[in-house]
C-alpha positions as CSV (number, residue, x, y, z in Angstrom):
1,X,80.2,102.4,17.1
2,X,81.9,102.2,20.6
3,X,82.4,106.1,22.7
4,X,85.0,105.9,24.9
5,X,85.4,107.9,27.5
6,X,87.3,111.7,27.2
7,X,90.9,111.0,28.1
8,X,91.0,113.3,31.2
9,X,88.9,110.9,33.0
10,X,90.4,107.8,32.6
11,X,93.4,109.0,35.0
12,X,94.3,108.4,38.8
13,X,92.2,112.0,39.3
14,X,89.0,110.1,38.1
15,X,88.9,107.8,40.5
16,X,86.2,108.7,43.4
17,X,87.9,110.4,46.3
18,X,88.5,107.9,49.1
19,X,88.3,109.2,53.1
20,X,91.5,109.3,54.3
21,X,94.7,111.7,54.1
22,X,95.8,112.3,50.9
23,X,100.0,112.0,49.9
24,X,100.3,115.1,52.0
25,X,98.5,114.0,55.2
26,X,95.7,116.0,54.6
27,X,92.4,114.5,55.3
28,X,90.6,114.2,52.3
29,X,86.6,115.8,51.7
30,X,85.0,112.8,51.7
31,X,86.8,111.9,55.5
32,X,85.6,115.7,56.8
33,X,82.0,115.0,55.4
34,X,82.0,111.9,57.3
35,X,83.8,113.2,60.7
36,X,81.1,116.5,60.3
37,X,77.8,113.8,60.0
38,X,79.0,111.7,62.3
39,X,79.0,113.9,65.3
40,X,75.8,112.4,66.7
41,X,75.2,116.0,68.2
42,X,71.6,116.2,68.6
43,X,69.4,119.1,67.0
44,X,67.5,121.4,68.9
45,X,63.8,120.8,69.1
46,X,61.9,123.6,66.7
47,X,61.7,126.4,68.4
48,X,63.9,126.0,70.7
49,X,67.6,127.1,71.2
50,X,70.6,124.7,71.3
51,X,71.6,124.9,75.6
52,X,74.5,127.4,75.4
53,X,73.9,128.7,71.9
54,X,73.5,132.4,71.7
55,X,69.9,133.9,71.3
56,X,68.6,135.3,68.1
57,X,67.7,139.1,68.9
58,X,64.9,138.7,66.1
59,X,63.7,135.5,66.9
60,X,63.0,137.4,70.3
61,X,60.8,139.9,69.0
62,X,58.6,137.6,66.8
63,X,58.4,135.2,69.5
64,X,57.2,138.2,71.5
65,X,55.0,139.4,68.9
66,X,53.5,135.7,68.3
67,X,52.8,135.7,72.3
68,X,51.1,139.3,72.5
69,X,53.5,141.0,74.7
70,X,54.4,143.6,72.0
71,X,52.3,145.4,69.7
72,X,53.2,144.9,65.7
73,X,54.4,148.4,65.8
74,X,56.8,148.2,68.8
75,X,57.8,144.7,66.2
76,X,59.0,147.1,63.8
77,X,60.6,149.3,66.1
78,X,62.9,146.8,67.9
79,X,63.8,145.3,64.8
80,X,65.1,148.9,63.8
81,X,66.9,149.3,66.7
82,X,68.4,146.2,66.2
83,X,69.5,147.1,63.0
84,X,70.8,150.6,64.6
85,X,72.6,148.7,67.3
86,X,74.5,146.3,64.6
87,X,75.8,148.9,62.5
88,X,77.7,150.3,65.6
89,X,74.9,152.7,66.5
90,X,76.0,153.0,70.3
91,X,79.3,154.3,69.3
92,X,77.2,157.5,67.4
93,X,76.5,160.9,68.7
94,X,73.1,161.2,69.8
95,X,71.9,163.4,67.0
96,X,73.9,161.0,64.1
97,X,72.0,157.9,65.8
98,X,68.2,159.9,66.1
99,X,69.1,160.7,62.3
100,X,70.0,157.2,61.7
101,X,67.1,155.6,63.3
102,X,64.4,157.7,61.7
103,X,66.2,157.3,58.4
104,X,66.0,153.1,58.8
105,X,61.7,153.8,59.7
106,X,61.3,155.8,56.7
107,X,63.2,152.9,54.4
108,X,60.8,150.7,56.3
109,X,57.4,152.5,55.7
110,X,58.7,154.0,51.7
111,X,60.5,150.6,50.6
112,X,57.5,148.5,49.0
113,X,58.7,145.3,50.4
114,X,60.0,146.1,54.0
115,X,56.5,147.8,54.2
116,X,54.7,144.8,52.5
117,X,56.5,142.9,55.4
118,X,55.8,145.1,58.1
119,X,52.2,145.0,57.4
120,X,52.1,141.1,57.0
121,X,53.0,141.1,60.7
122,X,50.3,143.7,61.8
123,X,52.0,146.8,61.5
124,X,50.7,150.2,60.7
125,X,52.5,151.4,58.2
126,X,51.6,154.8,58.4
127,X,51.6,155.1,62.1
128,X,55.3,154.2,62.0
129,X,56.7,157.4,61.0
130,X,56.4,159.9,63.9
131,X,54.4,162.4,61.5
132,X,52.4,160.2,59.5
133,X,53.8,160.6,56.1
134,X,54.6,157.0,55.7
């Protein structure tokens, strides 16, 4: 008993897409895949960021973590205030920001796994709301 294939894919649309511009000078996938691989742009080294690319604001603060030049604790608090500063903190009144900020420590020290993170980098979980209830 011979299975032929499903009708649908014996067509011109089976055929495996070729690199070039299609019938309406498009260039096709397989052509962008291609042009995007064969960039020859070379990678950064681990660790270290592309000349001219932007720096990661985390990657700062676990690099100065790993190096000793902050405290676990001040860790967590820059990475809040990082958080505050993308959500437009700067823009906020100084009491809707204090608010803000305290509420983003308390998610960190109540949340099981933001504290289960903070402590995996050294952080005193407890110590990181002002009056110890975390």
């Amino acid at each position: 008993m011979k299975i032929d294939k499903p009708s649908h894919l014996t067509g011109p649309e089976a055929a495996p897409v070729a690199a070039g511009p299609d019938k309406s000078g498009r260039a096709r996938e397989a052509d962008f895949a291609e042009r995007l691989h064969a960039t020859g742009a070379p990678e950064p080294a681990s660790g270290t960021p592309a000349v001219g690319a932007a720096s990661d604001p985390v990657a700062d603060v676990a690099q100065d973590l790993r190096a000793g030049r902050i405290s676990p604790d001040e860790a967590v608090h820059k990475v809040v205030e990082l958080a505050l500063e993308r959500a437009g903190g700067a823009a906020l009144p100084a009491t809707v920001r204090e608010r803000l900020r305290e509420t983003l420590v308390l998610a960190v020290a109540d949340d099981p796994v933001l504290a289960t993170r903070a402590r995996r980098v050294g952080a005193a979980v407890a110590s990181l709301v002002p009056d110890g209830d975390g």
